[in-house]
C-alpha positions as CSV (number, residue, x, y, z in Angstrom):
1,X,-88.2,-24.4,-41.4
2,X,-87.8,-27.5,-44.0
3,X,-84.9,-27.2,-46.2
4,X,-85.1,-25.9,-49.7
5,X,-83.0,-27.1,-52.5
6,X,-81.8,-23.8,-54.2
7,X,-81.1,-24.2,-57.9
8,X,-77.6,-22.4,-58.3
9,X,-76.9,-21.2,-62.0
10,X,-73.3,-20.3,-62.9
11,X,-72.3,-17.8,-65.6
12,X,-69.4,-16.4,-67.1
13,X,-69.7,-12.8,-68.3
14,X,-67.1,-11.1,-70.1
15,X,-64.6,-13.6,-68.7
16,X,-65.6,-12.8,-64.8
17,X,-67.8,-15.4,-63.0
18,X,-71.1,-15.2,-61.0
19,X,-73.0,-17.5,-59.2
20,X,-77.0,-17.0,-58.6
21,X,-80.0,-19.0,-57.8
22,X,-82.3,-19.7,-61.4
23,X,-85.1,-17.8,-59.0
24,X,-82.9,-14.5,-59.1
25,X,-82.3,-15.2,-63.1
26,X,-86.4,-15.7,-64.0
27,X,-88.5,-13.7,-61.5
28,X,-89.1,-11.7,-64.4
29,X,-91.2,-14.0,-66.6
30,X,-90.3,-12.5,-70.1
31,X,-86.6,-11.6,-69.6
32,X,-83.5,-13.0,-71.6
33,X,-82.6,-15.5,-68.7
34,X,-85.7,-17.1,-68.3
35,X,-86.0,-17.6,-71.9
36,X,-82.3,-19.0,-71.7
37,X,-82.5,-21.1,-68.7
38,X,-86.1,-22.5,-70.6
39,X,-83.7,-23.6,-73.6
40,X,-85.7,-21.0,-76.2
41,X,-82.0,-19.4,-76.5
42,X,-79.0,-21.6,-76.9
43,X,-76.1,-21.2,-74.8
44,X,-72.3,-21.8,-75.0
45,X,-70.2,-23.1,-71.9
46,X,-66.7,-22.6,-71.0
47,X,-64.3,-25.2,-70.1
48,X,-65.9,-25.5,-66.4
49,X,-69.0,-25.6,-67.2
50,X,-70.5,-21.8,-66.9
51,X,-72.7,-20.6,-69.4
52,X,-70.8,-17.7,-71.2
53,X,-72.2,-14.4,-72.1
54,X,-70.3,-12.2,-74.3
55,X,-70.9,-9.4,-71.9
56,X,-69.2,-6.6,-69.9
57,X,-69.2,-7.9,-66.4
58,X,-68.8,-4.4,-65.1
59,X,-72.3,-4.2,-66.2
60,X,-73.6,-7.4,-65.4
61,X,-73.1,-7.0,-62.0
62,X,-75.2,-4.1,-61.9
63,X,-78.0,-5.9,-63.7
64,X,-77.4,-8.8,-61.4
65,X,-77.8,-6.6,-58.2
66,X,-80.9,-5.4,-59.8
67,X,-82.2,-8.6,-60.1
68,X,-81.0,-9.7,-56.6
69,X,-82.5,-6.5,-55.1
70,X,-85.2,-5.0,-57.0
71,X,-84.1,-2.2,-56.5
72,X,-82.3,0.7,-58.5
C-alpha cells in the first residue's frame, strides 16, 4: 500500500486542543470547516499556531467524534 500524506489540521476550542486530518473536517461539503479550511471564513490562531474557535470543547469533541465516526 503506497504511502499517503495525511493533511493534519490543529484547532484550539475553548482553550483545549485537537488534532484531525482536513478529510475528517470537510467530508461534509457545506459544513463550517470546509468553508473555513477553503478561506470563505477567516480564522484566528493562537500563539502555536492552532486555529481558535471560541467554542465549548466539551462539545466539540462530540461533534468531532461525529465527524470521525459517522455515527451518533
Amino acid at each position: 500500500m503506497p504511502n499517503q500524506t495525511v493533511d493534519i489540521i490543529n484547532l484550539n476550542v475553548g482553550g483545549q486542543r485537537f488534532s484531525t486530518s482536513r478529510q475528517t473536517l470537510t467530508w461534509i461539503s457545506d459544513s463550517f470547516f470546509t468553508a473555513m479550511l477553503n478561506g470563505l471564513i477567516s480564522t484566528n490562531r493562537d500563539d502555536q499556531g492552532y486555529i481558535f474557535i471560541d467554542r465549548d470543547p466539551k462539545l466539540f469533541s462530540i461533534i468531532l467524534n461525529y465527524l470521525r465516526t459517522k455515527e451518533l
